[in-house]
Residue, then its C-alpha position, 0 to 999 in steps of 0.5 A: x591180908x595175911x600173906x607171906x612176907x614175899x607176896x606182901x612185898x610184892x603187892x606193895x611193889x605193885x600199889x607203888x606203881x599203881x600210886x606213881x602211874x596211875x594218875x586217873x585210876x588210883x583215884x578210884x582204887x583206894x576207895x576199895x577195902x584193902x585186898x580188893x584194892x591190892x588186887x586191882x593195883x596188881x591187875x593195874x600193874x601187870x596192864x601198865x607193864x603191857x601198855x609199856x612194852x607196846x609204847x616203848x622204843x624197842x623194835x616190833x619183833x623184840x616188842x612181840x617176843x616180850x609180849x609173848x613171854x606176858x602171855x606164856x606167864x599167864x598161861x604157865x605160872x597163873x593159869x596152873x593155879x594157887x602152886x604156881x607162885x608166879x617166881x620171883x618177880x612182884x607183879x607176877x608173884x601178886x598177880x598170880x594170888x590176885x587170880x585165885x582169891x578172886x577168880x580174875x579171868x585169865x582171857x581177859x588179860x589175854x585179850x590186852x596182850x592181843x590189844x597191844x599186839x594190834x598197836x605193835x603191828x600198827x593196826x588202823x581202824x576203817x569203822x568204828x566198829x573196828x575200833x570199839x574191837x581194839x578198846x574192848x580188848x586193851x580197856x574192856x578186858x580190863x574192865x572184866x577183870x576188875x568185875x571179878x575184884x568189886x564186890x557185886x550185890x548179887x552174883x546170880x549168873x544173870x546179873x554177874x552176866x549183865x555186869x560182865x557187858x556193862x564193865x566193858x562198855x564203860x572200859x571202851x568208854x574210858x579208852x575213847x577219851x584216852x584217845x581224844x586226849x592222846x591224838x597228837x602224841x599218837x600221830x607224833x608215834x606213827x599211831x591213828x587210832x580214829x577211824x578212817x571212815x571219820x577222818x575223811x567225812x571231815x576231809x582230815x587225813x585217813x588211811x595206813x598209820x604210817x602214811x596217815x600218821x604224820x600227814x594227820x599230824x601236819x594238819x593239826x600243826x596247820x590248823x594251829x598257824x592258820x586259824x588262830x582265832x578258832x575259824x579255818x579249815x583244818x581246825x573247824x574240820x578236827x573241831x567237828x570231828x572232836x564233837x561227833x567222837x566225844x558224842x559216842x564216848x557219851x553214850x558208852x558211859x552212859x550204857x557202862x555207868x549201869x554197872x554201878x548199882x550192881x556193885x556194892x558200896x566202896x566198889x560203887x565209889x570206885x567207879x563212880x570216881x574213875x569213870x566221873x574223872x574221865x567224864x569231866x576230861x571228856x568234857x574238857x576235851x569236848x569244850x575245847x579241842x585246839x586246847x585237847x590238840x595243842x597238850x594233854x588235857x588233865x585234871x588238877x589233884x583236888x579236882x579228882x578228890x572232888x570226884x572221888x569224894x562225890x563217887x563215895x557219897x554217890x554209891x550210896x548204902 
């Protein structure tokens, strides 16, 4: 990449953050070509920069104004094209080249603004279908954007089309075992992200998040006391609930791990590593889910250079 020595450093400022925070996705991305992969870690960075806003501890109204700024920036300084520089901050700076080397889509970052403004105001989800909504906005859209980065064998409107579906099957994929991973830390943040229908067929606390939340929370902290030994209500109850969940996830990776025979070599590689990643913590989760409840569930470093090494092997030619 020639670039001006400004927008160097503010891909290099973005690969940083992508290296330090992106403990499951970098994995994936350094298997890319070096523009295709500064680009990813500026997407990357940008959505990590999102996802904090709506995690942090500021109050909802100061949460939506900075939201609102995120998205006033896309629209102003990325959506006015190659001029539009992006200031002086990196991640908008690199973001904004990233947008027109290679036509990343503005509404799909739009549409992880709008994700994170259903988590700041506390948006429960009654079906799944609803749920599939939130995660096609804050992980599918994410998908869509990478689409326009990876290089795809051929870029017909019907395969561009089709690869666009299967991106943000896989990224809804990748969100469900987000949160699986994430239950107890969410209801510990006021936050239930399994949908309500499921939750009561399993007799488990369903309802607003803020009701729902703590009293989901108190369960699993029962479960943990009374059933020791792997046997008693709540813990059988959040046990089944954990394997009916990990079934679906199942079957979004195996309609969105389509995408990688459209996609060339290293693109390939790339999400062979990344989604083969979070299948192996899917199953992690789905073979012990007191262990998935009691902490985060993660992958050792030379385990997720097992499967990078694997995805690169994989893609083949």
């Amino acid at each position: 990449m020639s670039a001006r020595p400004g927008l160097a450093a503010a891909y290099g400022a973005c690969e940083a953050i992508t290296r330090e925070q992106a403990g499951n996705f970098y994995w994936g991305i350094r298997l890319l070509s070096g523009e295709r992969r500064r680009a990813m870690c500026a997407v990357y960075a940008f959505a990590r920069r999102v996802d904090d806003i709506g995690d942090g501890t500021l109050p909802a109204a100061q949460k939506l104004a900075l939201l609102d700024r995120e998205e006033a920036m896309l629209q102003g300084r990325l959506g006015g094209g190659a001029g539009s520089g992006g200031g002086e901050d990196p991640v908008t700076l690199a973001l904004a080249d990233a947008v027109v080397r290679f036509g990343v889509p503005m509404d799909a970052l739009e549409a992880l603004i709008e994700g994170v403004r259903m988590d700041v105001a506390g948006v429960g989800y009654e079906s799944f279908d609803e749920l599939v909504l939130y995660c096609r906005r804050v992980a599918g859209a994410i998908g869509r954007a990478c689409l326009a980065i990876f290089g795809l064998r051929r870029r017909s409107g019907e395969q561009l089309a089709a690869a666009s579906a299967l991106a943000d099957d896989l990224g809804v994929a990748l969100q469900l075992t987000n949160i699986l991973r994430d239950v107890r830390e969410d209801a510990g943040n006021g936050r239930v992200y399994l949908p309500a229908e499921d939750l009561r067929r399993f007799g488990l606390p369903a309802g607003e998040p803020a009701v729902a939340a703590p009293a989901l929370l108190a369960a699993i902290e029962r479960a943990e006391v009374r059933a020791p030994a792997g046997v008693g209500g709540e813990r059988a109850a959040l046990a089944g609930l954990y394997r009916m969940e990990a079934v679906r996830a199942r079957e979004w990776f195996e309609r969105g791990m389509g995408l990688v025979p459209l996609l060339d070599r290293r693109s390939g590689a790339c999400v062979l590593a990344m989604a083969g990643i979070y299948r192996r913590l899917l199953e992690r989760i789905d073979a012990d889910p007191a262990q998935a409840l009691a902490a985060r569930i993660s992958l050792p470093a030379r385990e997720k250079a097992l499967v990078a090494a694997r995805g690169m092997l994989g893609a083949g030619a």
